[in-house]
C-alpha positions as CSV (number, residue, x, y, z in Angstrom):
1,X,-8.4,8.9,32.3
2,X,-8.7,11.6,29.7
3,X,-10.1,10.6,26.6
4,X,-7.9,11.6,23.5
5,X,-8.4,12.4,19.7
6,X,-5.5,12.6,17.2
7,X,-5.8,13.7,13.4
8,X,-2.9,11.4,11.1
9,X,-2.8,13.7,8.0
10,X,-1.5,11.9,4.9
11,X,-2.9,12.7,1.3
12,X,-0.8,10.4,-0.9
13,X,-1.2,7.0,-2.9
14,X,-3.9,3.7,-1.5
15,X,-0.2,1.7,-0.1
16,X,0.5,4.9,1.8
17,X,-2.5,4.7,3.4
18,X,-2.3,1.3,4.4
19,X,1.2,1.5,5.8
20,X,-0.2,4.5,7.9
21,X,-2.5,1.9,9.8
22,X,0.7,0.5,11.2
23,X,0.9,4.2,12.9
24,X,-2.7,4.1,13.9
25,X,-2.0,0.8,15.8
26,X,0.8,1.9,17.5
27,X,-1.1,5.5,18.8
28,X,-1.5,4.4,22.4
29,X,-4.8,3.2,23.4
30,X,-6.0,6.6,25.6
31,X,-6.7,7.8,21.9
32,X,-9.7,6.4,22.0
33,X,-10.1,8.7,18.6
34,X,-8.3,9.1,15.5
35,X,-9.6,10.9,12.9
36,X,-7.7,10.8,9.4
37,X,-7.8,13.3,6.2
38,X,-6.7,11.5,2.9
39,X,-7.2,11.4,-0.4
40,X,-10.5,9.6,-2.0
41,X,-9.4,6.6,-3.2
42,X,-7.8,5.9,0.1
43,X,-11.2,6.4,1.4
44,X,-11.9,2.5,1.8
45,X,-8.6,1.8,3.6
46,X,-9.6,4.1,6.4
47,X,-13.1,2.4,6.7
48,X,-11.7,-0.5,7.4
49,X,-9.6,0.3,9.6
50,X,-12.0,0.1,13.1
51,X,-10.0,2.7,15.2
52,X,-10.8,5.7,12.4
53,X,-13.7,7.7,13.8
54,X,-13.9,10.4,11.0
55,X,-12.5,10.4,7.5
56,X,-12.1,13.5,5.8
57,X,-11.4,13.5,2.1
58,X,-9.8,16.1,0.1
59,X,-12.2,16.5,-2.4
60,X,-10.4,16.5,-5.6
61,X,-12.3,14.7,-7.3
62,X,-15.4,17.9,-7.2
63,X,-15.2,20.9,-8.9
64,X,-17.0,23.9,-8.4
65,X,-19.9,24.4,-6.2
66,X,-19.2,21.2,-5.0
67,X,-15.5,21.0,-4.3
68,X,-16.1,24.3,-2.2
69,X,-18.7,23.1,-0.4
70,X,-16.7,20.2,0.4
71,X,-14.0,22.1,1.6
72,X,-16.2,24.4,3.6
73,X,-17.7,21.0,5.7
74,X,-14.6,19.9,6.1
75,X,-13.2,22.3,8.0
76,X,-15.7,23.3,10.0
77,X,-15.7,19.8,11.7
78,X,-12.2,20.4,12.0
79,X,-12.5,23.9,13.6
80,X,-14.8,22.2,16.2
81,X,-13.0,19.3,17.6
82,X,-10.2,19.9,20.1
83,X,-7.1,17.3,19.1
84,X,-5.0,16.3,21.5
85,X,-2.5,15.4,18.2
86,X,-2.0,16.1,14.6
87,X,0.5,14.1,12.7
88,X,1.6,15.0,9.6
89,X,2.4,11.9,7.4
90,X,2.9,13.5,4.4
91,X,4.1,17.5,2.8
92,X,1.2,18.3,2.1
93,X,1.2,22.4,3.1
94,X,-2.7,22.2,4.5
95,X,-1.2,20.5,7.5
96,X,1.2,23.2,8.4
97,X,-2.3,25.6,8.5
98,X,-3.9,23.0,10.2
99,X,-1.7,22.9,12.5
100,X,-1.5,26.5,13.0
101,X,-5.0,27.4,12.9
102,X,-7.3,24.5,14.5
103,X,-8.0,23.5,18.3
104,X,-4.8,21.1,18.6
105,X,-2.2,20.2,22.1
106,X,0.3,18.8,19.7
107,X,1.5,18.8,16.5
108,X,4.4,17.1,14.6
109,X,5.7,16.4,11.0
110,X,8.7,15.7,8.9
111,X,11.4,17.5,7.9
112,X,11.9,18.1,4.2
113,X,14.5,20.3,1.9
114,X,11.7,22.0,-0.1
115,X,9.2,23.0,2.9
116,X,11.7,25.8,4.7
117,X,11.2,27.7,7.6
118,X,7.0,27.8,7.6
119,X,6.7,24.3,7.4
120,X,9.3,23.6,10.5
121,X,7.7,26.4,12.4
122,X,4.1,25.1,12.0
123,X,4.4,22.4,14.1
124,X,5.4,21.8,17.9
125,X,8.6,18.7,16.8
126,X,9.9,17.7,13.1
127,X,11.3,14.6,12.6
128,X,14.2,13.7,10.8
129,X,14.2,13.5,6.8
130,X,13.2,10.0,5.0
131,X,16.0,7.1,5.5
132,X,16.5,4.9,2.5
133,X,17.3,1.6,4.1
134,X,14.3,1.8,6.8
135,X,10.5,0.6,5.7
136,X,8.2,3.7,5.6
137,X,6.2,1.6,8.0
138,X,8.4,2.0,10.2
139,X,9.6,5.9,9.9
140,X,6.3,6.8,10.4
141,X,5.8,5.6,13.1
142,X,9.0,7.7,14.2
143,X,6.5,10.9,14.4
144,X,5.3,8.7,17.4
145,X,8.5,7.6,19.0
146,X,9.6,11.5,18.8
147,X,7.1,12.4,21.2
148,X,7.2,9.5,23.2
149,X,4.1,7.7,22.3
150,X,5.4,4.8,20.6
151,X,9.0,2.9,22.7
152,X,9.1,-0.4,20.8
153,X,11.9,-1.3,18.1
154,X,9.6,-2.0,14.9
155,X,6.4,-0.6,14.0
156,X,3.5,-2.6,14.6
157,X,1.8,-4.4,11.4
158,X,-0.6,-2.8,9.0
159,X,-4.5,-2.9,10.4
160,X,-7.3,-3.8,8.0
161,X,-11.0,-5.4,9.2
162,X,-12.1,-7.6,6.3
163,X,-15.8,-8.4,7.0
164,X,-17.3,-11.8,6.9
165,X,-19.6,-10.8,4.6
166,X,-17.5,-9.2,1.9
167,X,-15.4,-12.6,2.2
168,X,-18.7,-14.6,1.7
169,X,-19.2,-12.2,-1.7
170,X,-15.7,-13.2,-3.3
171,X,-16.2,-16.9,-2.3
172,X,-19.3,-16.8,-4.2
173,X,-17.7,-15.3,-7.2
174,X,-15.1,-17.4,-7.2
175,X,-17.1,-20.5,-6.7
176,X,-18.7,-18.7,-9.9
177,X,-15.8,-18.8,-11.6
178,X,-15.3,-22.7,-11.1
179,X,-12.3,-22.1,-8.7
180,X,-10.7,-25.5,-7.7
181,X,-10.8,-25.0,-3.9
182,X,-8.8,-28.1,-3.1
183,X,-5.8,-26.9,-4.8
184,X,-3.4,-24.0,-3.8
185,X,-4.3,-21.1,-5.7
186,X,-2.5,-17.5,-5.9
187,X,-3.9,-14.3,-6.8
188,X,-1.4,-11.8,-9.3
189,X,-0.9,-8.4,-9.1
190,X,1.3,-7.7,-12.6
191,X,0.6,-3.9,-13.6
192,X,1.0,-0.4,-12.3
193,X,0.6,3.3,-13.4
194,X,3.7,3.7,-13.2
195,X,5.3,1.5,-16.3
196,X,8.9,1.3,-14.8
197,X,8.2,-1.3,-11.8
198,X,6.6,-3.6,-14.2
199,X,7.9,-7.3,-15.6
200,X,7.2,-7.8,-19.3
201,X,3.9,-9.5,-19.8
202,X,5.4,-12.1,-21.6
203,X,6.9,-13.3,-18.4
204,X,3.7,-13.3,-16.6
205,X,2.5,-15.8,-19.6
206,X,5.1,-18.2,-18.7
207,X,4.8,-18.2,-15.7
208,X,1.0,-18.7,-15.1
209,X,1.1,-21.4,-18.0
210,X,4.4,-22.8,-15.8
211,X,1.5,-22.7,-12.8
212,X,-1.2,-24.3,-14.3
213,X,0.8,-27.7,-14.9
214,X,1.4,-27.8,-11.0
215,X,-2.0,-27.6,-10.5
216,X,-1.7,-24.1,-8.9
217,X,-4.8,-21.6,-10.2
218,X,-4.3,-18.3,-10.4
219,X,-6.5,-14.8,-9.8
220,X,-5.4,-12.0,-12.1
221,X,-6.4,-9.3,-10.2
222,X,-6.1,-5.0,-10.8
223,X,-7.8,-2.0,-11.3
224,X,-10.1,-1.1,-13.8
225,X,-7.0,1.1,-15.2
226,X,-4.9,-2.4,-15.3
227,X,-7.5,-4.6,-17.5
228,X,-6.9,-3.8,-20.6
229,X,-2.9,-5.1,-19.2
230,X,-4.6,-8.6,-17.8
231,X,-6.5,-9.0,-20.7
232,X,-3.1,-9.2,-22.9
233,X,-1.6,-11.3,-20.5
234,X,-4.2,-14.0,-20.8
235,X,-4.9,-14.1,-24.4
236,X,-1.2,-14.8,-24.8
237,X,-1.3,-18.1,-22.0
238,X,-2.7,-21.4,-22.7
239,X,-4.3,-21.5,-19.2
240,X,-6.8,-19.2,-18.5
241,X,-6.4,-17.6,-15.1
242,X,-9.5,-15.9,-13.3
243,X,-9.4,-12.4,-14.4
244,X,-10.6,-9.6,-11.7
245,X,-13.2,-7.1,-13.2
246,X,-14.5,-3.8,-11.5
247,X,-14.0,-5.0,-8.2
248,X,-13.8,-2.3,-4.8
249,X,-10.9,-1.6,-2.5
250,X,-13.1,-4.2,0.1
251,X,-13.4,-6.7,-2.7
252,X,-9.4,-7.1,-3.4
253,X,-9.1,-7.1,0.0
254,X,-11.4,-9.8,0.8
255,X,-9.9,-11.7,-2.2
256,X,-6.4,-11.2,-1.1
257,X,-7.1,-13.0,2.4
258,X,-8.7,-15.9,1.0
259,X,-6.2,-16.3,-1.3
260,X,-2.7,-18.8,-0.4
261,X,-0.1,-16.6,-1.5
262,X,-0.1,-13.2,-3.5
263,X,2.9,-12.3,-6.4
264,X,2.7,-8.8,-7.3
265,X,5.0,-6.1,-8.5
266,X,6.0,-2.7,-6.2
267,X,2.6,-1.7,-5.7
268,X,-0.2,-1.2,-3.3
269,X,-0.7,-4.8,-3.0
270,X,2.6,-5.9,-1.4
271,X,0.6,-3.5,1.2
272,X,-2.7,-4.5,1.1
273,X,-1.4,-8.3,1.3
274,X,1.2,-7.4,4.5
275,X,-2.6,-5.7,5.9
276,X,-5.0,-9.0,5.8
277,X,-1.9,-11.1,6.7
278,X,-1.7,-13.4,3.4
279,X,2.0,-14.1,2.4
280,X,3.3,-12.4,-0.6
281,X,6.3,-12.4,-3.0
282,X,7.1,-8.6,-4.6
283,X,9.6,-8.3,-7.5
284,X,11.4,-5.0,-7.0
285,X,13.4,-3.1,-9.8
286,X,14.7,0.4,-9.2
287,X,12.5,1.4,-6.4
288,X,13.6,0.1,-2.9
289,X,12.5,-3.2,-1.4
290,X,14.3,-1.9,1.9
291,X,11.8,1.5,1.8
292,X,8.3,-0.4,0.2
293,X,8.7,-3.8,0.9
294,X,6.0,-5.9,2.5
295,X,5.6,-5.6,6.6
296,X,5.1,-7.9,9.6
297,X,3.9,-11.0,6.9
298,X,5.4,-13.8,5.7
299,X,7.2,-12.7,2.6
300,X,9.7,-13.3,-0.9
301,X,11.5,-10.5,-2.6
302,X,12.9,-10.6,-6.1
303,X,15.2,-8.2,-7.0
304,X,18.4,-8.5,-9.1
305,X,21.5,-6.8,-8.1
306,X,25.1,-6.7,-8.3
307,X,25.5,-10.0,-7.5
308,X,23.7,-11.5,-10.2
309,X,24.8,-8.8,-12.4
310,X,27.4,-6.6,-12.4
311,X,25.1,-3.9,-14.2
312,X,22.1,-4.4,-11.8
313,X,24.8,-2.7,-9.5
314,X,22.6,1.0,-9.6
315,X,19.6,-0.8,-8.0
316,X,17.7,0.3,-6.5
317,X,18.0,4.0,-8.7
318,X,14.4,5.3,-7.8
319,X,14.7,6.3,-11.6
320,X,11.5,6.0,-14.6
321,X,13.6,3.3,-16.1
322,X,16.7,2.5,-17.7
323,X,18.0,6.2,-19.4
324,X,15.0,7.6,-19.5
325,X,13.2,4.8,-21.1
326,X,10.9,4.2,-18.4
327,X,12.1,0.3,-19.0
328,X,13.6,-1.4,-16.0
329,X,16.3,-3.8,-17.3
330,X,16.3,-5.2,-13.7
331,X,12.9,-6.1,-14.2
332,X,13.1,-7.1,-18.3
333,X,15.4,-9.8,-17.2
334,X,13.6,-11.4,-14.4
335,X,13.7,-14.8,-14.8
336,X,10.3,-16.7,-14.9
337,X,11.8,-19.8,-12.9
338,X,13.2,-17.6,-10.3
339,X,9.1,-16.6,-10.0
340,X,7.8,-20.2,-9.8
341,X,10.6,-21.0,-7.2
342,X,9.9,-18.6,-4.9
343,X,5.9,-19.4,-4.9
344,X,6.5,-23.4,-5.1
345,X,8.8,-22.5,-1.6
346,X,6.2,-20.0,0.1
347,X,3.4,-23.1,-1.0
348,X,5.3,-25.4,0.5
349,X,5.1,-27.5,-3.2
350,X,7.6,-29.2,-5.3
């Protein structure tokens, strides 16, 4: 039997990535190879990921000297490996050259309005454009299905190796952090970059003070871009959740698994918690739970619509907020107790 390589192209945000390992799962298993090019903060998804041979970063994050000599390594690995595939995940134009230029049987992408004739003609089959009622998970794997690699219904679920030992590390924090083990105990995902898919912090408050009286702890968890967010929410509550600090794509990870449930806004860690298979509740405002919601794990979504509210009947908009505002009032009136339901249900607690 021949052995096989593929290249999965797809330089866009950390969840992105993660849903791509649903694609890498469902590549058939005479790719004994699959080598990805991404972005460097998705970096760590890919290494975790034990079918990804080779990661190639676009390296953005250089300049100069350094960025070209990047650059220049890069693709001369590329120009010396003979791929059986190379699927393009995302629109990003250096997979149309790719495609064009390297050692490769196959090649496929997706259709979209602003690429045009080059794009199309770069690759051997296009798929159809985006769907707005189908999980990403899902469409990308339809690069796969539309050269009959892939036959089954649904996409397979995410893919992510969390070692032992980087478990071992958080439960050593945590026991650190005087964690009561014995008791359920959730970690929170509240902010994001982008300010529109966020709840107001003073509904965290209430609802991790709401928390602590039913003996439920809670992990406030984020990236070092989100701290300064955690830090408000917890001088404001009269509990005093566990708050996350400079901890890696592995660490979050290995936090996420151990934890009993994780409550997070549209973000990468509705992803990352569909990935190590802990159950997860995501509260969705104008971007679409049907597009980004989490995959193949036992899951809650909260998102108001029409029929709680006639005027919640635009959701989801996909806009920055309510007229420009980059305020969601689908997500300012989120009610606290609809939050603690939904975790006291996935708990299993009164």
């Amino acid at each position: 039997m021949k052995i096989q390589k593929a290249l999965f192209i797809k330089t866009k945000n950390i969840g992105d990535s993660i849903i791509l390992t649903a694609s890498i799962s469902a590549l058939p298993k005479t790719f004994k190879y699959v080598d990805v090019i991404c972005l460097p903060e998705s970096q760590f998804i890919f290494e975790m990921n034990n079918r990804v041979r080779n990661i190639f970063v676009i390296p953005r994050h250089l300049s100069g000297f350094h960025k070209l000599r990047a650059y220049f390594n890069m693709y001369k690995k590329l120009f010396s490996e003979h791929y059986d595939l190379l699927a393009q995940f995302s629109f990003d134009w250096r997979g149309a050259f790719l495609a064009r230029f390297i050692n490769v049987d196959l090649s496929v992408a997706r259709r979209n309005a602003h690429r045009g004739f080059f794009w199309e003609r770069s690759f051997d089959h296009i798929a159809s454009p985006f769907d707005l009622k189908r999980s990403i998970a899902d469409q990308d794997v339809d690069l796969l299905r539309l050269i009959n690699l892939y036959e089954k219904k649904l996409a397979p679920g995410y893919s992510l190796n969390v070692k032992s030992s980087q478990k071992n590390k958080i439960l050593r924090w945590l026991e650190k952090k005087h964690l009561d083990f014995k008791s359920n105990w959730i970690v929170i995902h509240a902010s994001s970059r982008w300010k529109f898919k966020e709840i107001p912090k003073t509904t965290w408050v209430r609802v991790i003070d709401a928390l602590a009286l039913k003996n439920i702890s809670v992990v406030l968890s984020g990236s070092q871009s989100d701290l300064q967010d955690n830090e408000d929410i917890i001088s404001l509550c009269k509990s005093k959740p566990i708050l996350v600090k400079n901890f890696s794509l592995k660490d979050t990870a290995a936090l996420y698994q151990l934890a009993n449930l994780v409550v997070t806004i549209d973000s990468m860690s509705t992803h990352l918690s569909s990935a190590v298979g802990t159950p997860v509740i995501c509260i969705f405002g104008p971007t679409s739970d049907k597009n980004w919601g989490p995959w193949m794990v036992k899951h809650k979504i909260i998102a108001l619509g029409e029929a709680d509210d006639p005027s919640f009947s635009c959701r989801p908009c996909y806009k920055e907020g309510c007229d420009g505002s980059r305020v969601s009032d689908c997500l300012t009136q989120v009610n606290y107790k609809s939050i603690i339901d939904n975790i006291c249900d996935l708990l299993n607690k009164k």
